[in-house]
Structures are given as structure tokens and as C-alpha cells.
Jmol script that loads the backbone (N, CA, C; Angstrom):
load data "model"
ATOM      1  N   UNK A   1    -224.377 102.013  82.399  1.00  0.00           N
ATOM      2  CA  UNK A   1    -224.979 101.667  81.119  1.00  0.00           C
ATOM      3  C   UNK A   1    -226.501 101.704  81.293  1.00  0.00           C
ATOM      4  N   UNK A   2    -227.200 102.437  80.645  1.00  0.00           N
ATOM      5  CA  UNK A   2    -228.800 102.758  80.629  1.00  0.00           C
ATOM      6  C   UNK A   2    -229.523 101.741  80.023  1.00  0.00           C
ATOM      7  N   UNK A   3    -230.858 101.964  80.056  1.00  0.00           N
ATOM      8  CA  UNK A   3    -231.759 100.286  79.915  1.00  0.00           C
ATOM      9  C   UNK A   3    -231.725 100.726  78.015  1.00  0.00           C
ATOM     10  N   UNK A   4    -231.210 101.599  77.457  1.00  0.00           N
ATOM     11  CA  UNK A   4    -231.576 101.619  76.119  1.00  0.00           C
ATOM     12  C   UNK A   4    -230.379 101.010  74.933  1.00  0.00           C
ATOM     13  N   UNK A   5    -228.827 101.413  76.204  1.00  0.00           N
ATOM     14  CA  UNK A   5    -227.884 100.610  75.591  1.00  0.00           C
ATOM     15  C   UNK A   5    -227.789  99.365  75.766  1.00  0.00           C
ATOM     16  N   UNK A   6    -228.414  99.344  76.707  1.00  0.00           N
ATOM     17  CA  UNK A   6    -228.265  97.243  77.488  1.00  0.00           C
ATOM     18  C   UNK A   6    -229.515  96.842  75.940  1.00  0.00           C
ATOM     19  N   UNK A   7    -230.598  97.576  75.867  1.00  0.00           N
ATOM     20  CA  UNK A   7    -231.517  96.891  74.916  1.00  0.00           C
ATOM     21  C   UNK A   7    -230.436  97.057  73.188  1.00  0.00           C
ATOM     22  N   UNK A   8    -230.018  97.923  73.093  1.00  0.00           N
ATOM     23  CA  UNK A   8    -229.085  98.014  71.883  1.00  0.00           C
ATOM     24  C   UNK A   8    -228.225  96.669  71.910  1.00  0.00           C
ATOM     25  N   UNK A   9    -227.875  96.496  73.103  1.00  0.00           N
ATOM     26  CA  UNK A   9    -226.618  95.586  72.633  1.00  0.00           C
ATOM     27  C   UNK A   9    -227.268  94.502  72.681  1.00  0.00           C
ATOM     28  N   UNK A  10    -228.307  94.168  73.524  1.00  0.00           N
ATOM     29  CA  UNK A  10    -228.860  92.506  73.782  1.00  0.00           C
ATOM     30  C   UNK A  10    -229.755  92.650  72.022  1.00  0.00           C
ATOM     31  N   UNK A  11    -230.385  93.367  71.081  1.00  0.00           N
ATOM     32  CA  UNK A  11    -230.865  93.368  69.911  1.00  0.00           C
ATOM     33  C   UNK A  11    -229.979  93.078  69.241  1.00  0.00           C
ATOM     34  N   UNK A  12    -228.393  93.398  69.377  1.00  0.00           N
ATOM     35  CA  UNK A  12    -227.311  93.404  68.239  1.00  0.00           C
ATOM     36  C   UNK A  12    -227.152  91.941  68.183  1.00  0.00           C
ATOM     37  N   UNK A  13    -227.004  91.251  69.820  1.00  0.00           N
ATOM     38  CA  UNK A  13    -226.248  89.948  70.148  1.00  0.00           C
ATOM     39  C   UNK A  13    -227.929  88.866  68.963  1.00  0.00           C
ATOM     40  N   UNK A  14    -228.597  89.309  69.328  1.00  0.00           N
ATOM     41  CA  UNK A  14    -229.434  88.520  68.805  1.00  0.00           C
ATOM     42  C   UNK A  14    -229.627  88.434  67.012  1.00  0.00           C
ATOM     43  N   UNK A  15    -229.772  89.676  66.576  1.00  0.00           N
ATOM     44  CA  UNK A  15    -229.463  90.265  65.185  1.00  0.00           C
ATOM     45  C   UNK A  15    -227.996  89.648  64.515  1.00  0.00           C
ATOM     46  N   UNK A  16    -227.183  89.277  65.365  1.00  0.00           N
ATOM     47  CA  UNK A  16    -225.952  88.800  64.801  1.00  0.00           C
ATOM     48  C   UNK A  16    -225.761  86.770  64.461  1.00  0.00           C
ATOM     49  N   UNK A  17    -226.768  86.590  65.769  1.00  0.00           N
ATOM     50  CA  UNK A  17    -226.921  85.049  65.647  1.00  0.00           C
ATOM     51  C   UNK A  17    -227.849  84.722  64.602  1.00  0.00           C
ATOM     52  N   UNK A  18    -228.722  85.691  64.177  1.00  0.00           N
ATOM     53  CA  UNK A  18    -229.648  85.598  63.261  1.00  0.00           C
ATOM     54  C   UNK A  18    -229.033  85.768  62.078  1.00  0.00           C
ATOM     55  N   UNK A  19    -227.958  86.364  62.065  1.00  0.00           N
ATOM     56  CA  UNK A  19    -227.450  86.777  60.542  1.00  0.00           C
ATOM     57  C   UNK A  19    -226.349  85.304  59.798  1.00  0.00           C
ATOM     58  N   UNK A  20    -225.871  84.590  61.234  1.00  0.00           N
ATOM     59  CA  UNK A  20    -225.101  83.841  61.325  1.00  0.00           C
ATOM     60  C   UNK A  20    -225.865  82.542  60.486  1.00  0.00           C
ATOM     61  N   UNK A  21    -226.975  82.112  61.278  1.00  0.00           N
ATOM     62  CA  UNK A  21    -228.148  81.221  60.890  1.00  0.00           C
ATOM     63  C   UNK A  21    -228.078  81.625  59.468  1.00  0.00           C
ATOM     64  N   UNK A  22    -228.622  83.009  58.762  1.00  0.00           N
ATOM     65  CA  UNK A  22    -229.248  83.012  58.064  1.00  0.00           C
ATOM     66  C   UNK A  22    -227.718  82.765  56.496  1.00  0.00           C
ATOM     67  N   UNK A  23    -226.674  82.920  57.361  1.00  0.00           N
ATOM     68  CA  UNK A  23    -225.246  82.917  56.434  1.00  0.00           C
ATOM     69  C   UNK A  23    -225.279  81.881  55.930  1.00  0.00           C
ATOM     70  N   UNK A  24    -225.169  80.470  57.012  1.00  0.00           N
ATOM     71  CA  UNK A  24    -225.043  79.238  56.863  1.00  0.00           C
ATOM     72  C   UNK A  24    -226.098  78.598  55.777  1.00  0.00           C
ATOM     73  N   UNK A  25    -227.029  79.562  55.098  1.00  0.00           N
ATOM     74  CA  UNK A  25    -227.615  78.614  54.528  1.00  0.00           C
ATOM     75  C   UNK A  25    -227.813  79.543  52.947  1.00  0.00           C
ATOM     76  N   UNK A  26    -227.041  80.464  53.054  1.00  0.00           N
ATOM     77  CA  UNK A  26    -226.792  81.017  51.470  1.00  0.00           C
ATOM     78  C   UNK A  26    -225.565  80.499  50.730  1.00  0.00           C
ATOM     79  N   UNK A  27    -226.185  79.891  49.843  1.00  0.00           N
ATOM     80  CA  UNK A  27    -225.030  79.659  48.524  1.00  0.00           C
ATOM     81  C   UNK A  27    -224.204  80.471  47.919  1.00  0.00           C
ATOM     82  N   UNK A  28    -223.503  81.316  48.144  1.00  0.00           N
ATOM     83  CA  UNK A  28    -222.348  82.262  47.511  1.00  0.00           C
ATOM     84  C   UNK A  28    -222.158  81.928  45.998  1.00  0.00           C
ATOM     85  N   UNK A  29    -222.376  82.241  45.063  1.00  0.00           N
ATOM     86  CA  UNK A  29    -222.008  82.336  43.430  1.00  0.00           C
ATOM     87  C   UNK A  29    -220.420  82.622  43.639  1.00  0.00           C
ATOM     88  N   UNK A  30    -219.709  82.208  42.609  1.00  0.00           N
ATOM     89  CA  UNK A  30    -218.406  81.986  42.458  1.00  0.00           C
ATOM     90  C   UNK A  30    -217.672  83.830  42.581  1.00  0.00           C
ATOM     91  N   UNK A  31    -218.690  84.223  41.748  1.00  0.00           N
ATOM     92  CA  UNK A  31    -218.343  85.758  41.723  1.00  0.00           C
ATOM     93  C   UNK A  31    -217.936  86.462  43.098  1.00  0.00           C
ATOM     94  N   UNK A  32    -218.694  85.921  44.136  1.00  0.00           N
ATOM     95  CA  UNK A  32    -219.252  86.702  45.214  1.00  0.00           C
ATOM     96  C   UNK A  32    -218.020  86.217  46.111  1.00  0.00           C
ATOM     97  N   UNK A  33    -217.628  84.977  46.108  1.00  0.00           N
ATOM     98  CA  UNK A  33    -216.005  84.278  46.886  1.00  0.00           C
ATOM     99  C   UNK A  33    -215.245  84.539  46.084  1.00  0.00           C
ATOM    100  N   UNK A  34    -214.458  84.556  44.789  1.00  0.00           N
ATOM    101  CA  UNK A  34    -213.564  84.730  44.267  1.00  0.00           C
ATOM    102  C   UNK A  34    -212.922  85.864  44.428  1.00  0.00           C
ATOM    103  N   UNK A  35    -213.681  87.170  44.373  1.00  0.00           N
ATOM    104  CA  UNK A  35    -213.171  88.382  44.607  1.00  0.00           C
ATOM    105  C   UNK A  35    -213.552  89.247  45.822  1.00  0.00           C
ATOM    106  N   UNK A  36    -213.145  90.337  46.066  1.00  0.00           N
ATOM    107  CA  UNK A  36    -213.914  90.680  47.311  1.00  0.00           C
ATOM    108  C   UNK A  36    -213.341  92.209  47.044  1.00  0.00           C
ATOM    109  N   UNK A  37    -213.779  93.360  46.473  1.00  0.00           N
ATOM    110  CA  UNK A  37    -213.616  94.646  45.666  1.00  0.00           C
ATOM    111  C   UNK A  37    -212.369  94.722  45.225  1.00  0.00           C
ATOM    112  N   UNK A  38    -212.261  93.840  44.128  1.00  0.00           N
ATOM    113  CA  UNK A  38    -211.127  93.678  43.613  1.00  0.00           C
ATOM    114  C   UNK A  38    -209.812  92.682  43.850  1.00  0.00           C
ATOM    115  N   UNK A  39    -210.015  92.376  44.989  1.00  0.00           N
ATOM    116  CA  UNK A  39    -209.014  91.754  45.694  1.00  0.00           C
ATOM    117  C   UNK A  39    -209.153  90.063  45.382  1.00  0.00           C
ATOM    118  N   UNK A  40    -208.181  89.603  44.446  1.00  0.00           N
ATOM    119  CA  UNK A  40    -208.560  88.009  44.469  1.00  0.00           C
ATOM    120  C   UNK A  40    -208.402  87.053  45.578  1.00  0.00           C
ATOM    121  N   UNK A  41    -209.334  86.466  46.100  1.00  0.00           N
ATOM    122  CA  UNK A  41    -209.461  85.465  46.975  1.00  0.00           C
ATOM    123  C   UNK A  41    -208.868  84.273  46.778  1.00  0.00           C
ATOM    124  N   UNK A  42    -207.963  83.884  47.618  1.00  0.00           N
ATOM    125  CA  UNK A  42    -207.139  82.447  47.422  1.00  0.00           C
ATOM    126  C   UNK A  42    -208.389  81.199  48.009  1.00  0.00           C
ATOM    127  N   UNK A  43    -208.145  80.505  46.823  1.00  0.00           N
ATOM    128  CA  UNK A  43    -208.918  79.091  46.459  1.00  0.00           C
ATOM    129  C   UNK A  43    -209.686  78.447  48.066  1.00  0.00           C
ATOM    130  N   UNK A  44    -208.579  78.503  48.981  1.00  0.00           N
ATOM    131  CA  UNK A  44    -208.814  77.991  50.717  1.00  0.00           C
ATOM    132  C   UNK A  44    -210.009  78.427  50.965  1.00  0.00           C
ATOM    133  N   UNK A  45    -209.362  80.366  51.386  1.00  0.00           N
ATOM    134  CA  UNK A  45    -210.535  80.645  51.911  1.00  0.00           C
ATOM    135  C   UNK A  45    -211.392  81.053  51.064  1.00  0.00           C
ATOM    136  N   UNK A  46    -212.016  80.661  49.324  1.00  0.00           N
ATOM    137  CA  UNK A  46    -213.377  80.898  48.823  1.00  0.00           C
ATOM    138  C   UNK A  46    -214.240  79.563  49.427  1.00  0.00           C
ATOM    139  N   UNK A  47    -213.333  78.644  49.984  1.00  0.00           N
ATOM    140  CA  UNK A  47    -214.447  77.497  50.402  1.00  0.00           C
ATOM    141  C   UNK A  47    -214.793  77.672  52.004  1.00  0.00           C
ATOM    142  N   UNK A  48    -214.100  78.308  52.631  1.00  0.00           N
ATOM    143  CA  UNK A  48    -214.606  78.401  54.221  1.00  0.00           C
ATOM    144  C   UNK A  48    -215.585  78.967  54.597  1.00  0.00           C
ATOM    145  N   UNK A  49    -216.100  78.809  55.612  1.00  0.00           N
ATOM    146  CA  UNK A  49    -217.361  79.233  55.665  1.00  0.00           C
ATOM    147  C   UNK A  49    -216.953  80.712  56.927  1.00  0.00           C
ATOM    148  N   UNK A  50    -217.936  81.591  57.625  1.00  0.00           N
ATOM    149  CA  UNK A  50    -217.742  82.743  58.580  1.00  0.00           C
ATOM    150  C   UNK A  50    -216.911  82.273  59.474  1.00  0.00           C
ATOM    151  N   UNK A  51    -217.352  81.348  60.453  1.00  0.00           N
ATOM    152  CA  UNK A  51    -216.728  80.663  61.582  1.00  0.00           C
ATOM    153  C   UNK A  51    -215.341  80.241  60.934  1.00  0.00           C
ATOM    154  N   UNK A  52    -215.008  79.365  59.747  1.00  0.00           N
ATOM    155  CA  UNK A  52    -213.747  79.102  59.990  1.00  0.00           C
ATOM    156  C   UNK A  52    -212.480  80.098  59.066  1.00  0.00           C
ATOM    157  N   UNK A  53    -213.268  81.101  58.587  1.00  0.00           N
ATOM    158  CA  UNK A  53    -212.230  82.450  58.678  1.00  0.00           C
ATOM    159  C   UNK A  53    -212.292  83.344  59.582  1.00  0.00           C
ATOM    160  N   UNK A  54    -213.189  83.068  60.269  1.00  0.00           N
ATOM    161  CA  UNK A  54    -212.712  83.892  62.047  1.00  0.00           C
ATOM    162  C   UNK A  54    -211.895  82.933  62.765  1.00  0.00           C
ATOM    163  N   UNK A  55    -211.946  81.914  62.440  1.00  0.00           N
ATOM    164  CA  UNK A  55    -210.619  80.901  63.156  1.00  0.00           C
ATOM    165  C   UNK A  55    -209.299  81.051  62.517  1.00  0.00           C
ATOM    166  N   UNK A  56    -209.503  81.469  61.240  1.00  0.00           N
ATOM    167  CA  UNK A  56    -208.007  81.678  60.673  1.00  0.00           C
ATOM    168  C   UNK A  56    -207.755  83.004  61.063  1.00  0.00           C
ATOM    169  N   UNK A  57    -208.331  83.881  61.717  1.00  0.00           N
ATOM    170  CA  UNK A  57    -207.986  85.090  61.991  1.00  0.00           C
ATOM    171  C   UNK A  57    -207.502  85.409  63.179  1.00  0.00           C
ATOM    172  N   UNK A  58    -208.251  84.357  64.150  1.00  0.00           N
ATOM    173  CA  UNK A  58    -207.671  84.153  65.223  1.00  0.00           C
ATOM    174  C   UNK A  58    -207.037  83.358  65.440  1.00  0.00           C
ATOM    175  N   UNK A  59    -206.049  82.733  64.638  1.00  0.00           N
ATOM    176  CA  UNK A  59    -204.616  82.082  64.003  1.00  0.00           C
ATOM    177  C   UNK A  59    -203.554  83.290  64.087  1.00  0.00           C
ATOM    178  N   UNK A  60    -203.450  83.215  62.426  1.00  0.00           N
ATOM    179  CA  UNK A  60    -203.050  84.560  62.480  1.00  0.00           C
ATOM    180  C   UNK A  60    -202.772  85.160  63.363  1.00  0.00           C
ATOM    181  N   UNK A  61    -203.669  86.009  64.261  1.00  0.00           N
ATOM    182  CA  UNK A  61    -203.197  87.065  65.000  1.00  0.00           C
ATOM    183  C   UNK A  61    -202.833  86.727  66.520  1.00  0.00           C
ATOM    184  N   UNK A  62    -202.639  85.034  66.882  1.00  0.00           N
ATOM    185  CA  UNK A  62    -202.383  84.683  67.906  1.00  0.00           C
ATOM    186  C   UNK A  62    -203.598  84.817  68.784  1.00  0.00           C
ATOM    187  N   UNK A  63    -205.150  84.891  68.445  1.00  0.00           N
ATOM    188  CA  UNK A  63    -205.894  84.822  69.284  1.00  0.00           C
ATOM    189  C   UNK A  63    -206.039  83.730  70.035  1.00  0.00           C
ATOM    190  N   UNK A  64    -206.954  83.910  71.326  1.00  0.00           N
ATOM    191  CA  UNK A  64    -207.693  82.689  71.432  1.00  0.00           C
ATOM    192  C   UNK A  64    -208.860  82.390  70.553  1.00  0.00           C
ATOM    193  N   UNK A  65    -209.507  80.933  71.083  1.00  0.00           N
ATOM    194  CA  UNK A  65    -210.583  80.479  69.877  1.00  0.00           C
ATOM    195  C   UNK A  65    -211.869  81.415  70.292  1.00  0.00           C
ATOM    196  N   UNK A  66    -212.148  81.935  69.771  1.00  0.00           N
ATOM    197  CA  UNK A  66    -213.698  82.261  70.135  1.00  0.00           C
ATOM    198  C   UNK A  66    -213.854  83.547  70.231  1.00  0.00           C
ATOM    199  N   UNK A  67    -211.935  84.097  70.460  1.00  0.00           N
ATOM    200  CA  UNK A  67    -212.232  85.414  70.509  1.00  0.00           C
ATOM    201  C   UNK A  67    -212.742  86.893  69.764  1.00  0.00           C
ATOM    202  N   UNK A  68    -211.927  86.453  68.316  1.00  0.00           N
ATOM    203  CA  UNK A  68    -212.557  87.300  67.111  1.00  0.00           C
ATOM    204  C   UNK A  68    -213.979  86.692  66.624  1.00  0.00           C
ATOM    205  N   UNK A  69    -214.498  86.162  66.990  1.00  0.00           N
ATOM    206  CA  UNK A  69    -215.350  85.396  66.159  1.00  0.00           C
ATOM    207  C   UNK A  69    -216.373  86.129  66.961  1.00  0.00           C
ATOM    208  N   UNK A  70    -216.623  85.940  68.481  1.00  0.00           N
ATOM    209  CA  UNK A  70    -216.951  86.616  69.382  1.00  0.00           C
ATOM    210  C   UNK A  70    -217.716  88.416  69.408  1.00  0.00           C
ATOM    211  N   UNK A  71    -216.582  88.794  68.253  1.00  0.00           N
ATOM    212  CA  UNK A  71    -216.740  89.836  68.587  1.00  0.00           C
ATOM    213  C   UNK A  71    -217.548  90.486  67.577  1.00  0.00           C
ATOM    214  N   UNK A  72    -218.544  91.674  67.993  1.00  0.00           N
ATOM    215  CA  UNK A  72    -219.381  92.574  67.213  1.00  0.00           C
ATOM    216  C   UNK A  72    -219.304  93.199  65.666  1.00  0.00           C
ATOM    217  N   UNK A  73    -219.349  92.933  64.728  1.00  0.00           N
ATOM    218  CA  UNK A  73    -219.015  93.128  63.400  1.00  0.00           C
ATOM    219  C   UNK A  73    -218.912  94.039  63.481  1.00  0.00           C
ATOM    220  N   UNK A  74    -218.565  95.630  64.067  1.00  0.00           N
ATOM    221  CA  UNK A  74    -217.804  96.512  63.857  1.00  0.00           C
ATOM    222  C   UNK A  74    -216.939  96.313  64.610  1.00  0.00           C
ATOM    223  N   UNK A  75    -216.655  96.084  65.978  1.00  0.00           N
ATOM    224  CA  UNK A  75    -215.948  95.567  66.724  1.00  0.00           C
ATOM    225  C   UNK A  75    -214.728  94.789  65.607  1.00  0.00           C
ATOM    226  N   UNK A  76    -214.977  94.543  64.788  1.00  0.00           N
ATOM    227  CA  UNK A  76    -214.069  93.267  63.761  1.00  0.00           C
ATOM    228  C   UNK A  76    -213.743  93.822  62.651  1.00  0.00           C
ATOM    229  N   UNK A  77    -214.299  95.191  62.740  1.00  0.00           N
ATOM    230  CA  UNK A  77    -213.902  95.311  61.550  1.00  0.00           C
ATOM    231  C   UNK A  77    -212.768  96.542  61.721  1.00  0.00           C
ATOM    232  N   UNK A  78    -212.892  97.324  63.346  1.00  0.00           N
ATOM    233  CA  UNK A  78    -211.758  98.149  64.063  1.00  0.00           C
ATOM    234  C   UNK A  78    -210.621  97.419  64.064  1.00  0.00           C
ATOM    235  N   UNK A  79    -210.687  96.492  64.080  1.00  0.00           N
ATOM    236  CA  UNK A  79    -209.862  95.172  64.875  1.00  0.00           C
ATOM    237  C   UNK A  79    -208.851  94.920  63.578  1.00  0.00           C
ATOM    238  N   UNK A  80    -209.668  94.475  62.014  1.00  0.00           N
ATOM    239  CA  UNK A  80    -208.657  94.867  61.114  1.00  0.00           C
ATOM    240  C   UNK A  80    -208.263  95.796  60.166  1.00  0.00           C
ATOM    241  N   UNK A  81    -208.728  97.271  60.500  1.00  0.00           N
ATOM    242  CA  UNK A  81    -208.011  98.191  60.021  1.00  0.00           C
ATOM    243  C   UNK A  81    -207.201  98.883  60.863  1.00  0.00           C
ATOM    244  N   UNK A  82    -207.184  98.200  62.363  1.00  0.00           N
ATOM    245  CA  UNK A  82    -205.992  98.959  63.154  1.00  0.00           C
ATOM    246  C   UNK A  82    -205.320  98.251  62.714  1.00  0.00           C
ATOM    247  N   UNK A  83    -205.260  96.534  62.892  1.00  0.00           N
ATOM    248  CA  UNK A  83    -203.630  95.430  62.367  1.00  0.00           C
ATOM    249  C   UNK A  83    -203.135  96.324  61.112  1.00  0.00           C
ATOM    250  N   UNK A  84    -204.286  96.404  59.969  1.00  0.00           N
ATOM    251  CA  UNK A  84    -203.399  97.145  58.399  1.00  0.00           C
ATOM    252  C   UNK A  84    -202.877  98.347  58.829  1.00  0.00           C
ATOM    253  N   UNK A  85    -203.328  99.093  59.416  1.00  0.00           N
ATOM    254  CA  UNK A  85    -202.858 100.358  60.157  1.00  0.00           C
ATOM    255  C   UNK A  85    -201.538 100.122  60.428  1.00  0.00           C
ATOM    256  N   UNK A  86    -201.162  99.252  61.676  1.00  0.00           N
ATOM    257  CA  UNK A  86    -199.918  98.860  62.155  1.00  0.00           C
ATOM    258  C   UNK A  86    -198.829  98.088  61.282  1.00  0.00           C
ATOM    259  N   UNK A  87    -199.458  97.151  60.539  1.00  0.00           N
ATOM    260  CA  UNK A  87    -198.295  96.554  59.160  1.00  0.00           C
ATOM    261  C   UNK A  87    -198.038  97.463  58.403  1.00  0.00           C
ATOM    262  N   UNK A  88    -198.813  98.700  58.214  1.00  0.00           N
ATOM    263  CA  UNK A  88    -198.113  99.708  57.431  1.00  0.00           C
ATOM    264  C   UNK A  88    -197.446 100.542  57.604  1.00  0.00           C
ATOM    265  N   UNK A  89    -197.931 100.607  58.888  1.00  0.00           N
ATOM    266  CA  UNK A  89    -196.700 101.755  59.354  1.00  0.00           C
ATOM    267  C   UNK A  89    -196.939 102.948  59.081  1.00  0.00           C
ATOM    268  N   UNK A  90    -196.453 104.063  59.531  1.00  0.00           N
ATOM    269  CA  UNK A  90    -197.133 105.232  59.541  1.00  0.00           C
ATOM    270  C   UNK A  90    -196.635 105.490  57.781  1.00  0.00           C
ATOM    271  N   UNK A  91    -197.346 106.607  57.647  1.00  0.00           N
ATOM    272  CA  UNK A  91    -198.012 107.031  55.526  1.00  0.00           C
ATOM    273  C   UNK A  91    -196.791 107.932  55.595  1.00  0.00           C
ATOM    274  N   UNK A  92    -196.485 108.671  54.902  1.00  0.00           N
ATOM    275  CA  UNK A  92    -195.094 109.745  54.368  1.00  0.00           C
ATOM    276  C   UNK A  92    -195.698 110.914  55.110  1.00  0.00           C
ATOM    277  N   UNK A  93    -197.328 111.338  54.698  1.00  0.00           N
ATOM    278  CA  UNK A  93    -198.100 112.275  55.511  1.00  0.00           C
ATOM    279  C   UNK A  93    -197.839 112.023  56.649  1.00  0.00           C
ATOM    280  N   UNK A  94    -197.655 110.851  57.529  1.00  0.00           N
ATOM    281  CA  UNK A  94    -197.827 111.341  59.178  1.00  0.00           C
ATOM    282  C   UNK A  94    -196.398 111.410  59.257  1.00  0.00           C
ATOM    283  N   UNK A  95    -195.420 111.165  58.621  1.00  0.00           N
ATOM    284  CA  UNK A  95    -194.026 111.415  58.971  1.00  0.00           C
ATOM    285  C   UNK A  95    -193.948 113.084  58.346  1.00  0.00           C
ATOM    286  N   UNK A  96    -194.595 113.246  57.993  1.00  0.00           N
ATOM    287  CA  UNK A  96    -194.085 115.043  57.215  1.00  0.00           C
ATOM    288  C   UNK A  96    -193.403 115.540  56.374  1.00  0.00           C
ATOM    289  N   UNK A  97    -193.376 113.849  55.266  1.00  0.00           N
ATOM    290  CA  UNK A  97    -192.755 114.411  54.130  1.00  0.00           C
ATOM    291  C   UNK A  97    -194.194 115.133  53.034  1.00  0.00           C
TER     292      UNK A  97
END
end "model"
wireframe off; spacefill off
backbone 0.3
color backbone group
């Protein structure tokens, strides 16, 4: 690993605690929790905050604590379109109808 990816990733780790800080202290409008592109949000999680829907995620999916939460916001976001990937099961296209 070269001194430009070590500086990429030590900027991300820092850029991410900063985003975290800066989460904890925005007020979300009802609009902005209720839905999420279309998708209605159940009442629970419009009140949780980042940390404790990365704990329900790492519920859910049998993690340990710290582990999704842990991880790099793309890193998390591979993480759940492989699970939808896998609950769906392969499409009619990859079977060859």
C-alpha cells in the first residue's frame, strides 16, 4: 500500500468522524425521515439516530457491535446491495428466461 493510499484512507477515516459530529447535530425535517426515495420509513427508525441504525443492522444481520458501523460508507453500502442481491435471488435474466 503506497504513501498516497495510506493518505486516502487516513483523510476518509477522518472525513467520516467529521461527518458523524457534524450528523449529530442536524435536525432532520419530518420529510427528510419519513421517506427515503419513496420508501416509507417505519415510525422506530424515523427517530434513531446513524449509530443506532447501524446497530439495528448489525442485529439483523447477526453482526458484531461495531462492526457495520465501523465500516467505510461505501464499504456499507456494498454490504447492502449484496444482502438485497442475495434475498432476491437471482432475476429471470440470470436464470435465462
Amino acid at each position: 500500500m503506497g504513501f498516497g493510499h495510506r493518505l486516502a484512507r487516513m483523510l476518509m477515516g477522518i472525513m467520516g468522524k467529521v461527518y458523524v459530529w457534524l450528523d449529530r447535530r442536524v435536525a432532520y425535517t419530518d420529510e427528510e425521515v419519513s421517506t427515503v426515495l419513496g420508501l416509507t420509513i417505519d415510525n422506530d427508525l424515523q427517530k434513531c439516530s446513524r449509530y443506532e441504525l447501524c446497530r439495528r443492522v448489525e442485529k439483523e444481520f447477526g453482526l458484531k457491535e461495531g462492526e457495520f458501523w465501523n465500516l467505510h460508507s461505501t464499504q456499507k453500502i456494498r454490504f447492502a446491495v449484496q444482502s438485497v442481491r442475495n434475498m432476491k435471488g437471482p432475476s429471470k435474466f440470470e436464470m435465462g428466461y
